[in-house]
N, C-alpha and C positions, 0 to 999 in steps of 0.2 A: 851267123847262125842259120841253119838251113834246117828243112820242115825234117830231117829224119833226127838231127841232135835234141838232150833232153830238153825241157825247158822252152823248145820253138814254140810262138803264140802263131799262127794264121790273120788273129786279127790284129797282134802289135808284133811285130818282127822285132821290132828292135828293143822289145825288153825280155829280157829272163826270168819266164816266171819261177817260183818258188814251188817245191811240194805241192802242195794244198793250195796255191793261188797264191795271191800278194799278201804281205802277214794282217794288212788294216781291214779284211775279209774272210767272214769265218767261209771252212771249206763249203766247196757243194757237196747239198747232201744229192743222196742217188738220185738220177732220174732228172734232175735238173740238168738247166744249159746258161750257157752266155750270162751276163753280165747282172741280170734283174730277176735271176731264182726262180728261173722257172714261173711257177706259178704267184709268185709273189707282185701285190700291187709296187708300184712304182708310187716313188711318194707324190704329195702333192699340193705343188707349191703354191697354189692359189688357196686352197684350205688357208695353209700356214700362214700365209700373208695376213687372208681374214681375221685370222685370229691373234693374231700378234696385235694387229691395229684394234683388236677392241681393248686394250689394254692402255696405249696410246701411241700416238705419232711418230712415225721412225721415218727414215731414209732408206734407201733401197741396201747399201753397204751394211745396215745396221743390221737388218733383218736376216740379212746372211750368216753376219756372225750370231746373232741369238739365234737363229734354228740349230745353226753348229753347236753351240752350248747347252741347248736344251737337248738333242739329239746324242748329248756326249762323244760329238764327235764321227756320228756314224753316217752323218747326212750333213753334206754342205751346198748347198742347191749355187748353181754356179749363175753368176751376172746374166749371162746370154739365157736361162730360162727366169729370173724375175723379172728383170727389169722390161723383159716383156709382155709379161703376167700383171706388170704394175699398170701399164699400159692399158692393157685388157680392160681391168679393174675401171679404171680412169673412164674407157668408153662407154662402160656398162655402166657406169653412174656408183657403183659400189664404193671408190676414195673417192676422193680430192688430192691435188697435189697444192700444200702450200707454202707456205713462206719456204724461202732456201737457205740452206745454215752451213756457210763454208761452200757454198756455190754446189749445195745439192739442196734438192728438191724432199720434202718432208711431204708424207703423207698422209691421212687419216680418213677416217671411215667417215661416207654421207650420212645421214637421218636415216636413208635409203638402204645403205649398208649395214648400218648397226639394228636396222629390224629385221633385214636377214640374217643378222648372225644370233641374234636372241631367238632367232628361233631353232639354230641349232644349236644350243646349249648341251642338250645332251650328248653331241657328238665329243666325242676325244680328238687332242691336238694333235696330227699327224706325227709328231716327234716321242707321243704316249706309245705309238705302236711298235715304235723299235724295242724297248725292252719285251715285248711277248713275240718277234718275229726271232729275232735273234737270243735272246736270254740274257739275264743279268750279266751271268760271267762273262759274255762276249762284251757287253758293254763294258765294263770292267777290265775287262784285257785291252780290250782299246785305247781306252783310256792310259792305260800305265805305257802301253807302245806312246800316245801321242808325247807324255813326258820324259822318254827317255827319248824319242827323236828332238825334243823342244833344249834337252840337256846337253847330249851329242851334237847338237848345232851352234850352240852356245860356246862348247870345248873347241871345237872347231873355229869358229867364228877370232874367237878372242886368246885361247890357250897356248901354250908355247909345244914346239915339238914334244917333248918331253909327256907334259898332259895328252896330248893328243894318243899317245902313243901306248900310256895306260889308257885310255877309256879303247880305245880299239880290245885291247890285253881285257876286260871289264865284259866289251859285247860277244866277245869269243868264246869266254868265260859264258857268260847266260846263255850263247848258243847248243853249246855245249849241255850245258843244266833242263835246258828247254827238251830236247833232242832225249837227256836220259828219264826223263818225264813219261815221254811218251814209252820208251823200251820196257818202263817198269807197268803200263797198264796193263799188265797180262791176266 
């Protein structure tokens, strides 16, 4: 695929974007660029971290997947930006790393960290902000893409030709539906 065909990305060649972007991203709106919306913060996974451990003790793995569930999916802060935020954390006296469960390392908040984070109480948890940056329905919509990818992987995975071949006949089908969605907004 070369820069003049539709769908060429500059910064990933080798995927085909969609219309509007990838579908797990609502479009840009005007005037926005690249990847982090323009003017929009970037989230932040040291907040998250804090605040998850005033709750209690997790592993580095664990916290990834509860930001993803609390975020419904819209934010999965990837290994290579906690774990060395955990780190951080650990220098600056804010955790403790302790005892390890299944040969990882469990965390939790010092004396030191739990009177910093009492003192922002009033702050909202990073993953609060995604339903006002984006809107319910985007979260919502996300949500339903992440179950029917989680279904389609499953048919896939384990179904026989036959199945596979209706659920294809199924997302064609909602392609379709999706697409005349749009044509009736007039």
């Amino acid at each position: 695929m070369g820069p003049r065909e539709p769908g060429y990305s500059a910064h990933h060649p080798q995927e085909r974007l969609f219309a509007f972007g990838p579908p797990w991203r609502p479009p840009l709106e005007q005037g926005q660029r690249g990847r982090h919306r323009g003017g929009r913060r970037r989230a932040n996974v040291r907040e998250a971290i804090l605040t998850l451990l005033t709750e209690r003790p997790m592993h580095g793995y664990e916290m990834i997947q509860e930001i993803e569930r609390r975020s419904r999916g819209t934010w999965r802060p990837s290994p290579g930006s906690v774990y060395p935020t955990l780190q951080l954390l650990e220098d600056e006296g804010l955790i403790v790393a302790g005892a390890t469960e299944g040969g990882r390392k469990r965390y939790d908040l010092t004396e030191f960290g739990r009177a910093a984070q009492s003192g922002d109480e009033a702050a909202r948890a990073p993953w609060e902000r995604f339903s006002e940056e984006y809107g319910e329905s985007v979260l919502n919509s996300r949500a339903a893409i992440n179950g029917i990818v989680q279904a389609m992987g499953e048919v896939v995975r384990v179904g026989t030709d036959g199945q596979r071949e209706q659920a294809n006949e199924v997302l064609e089908q909602a392609r379709r539906r999706l697409y005349g969605i749009l044509a009736d907004r007039g």
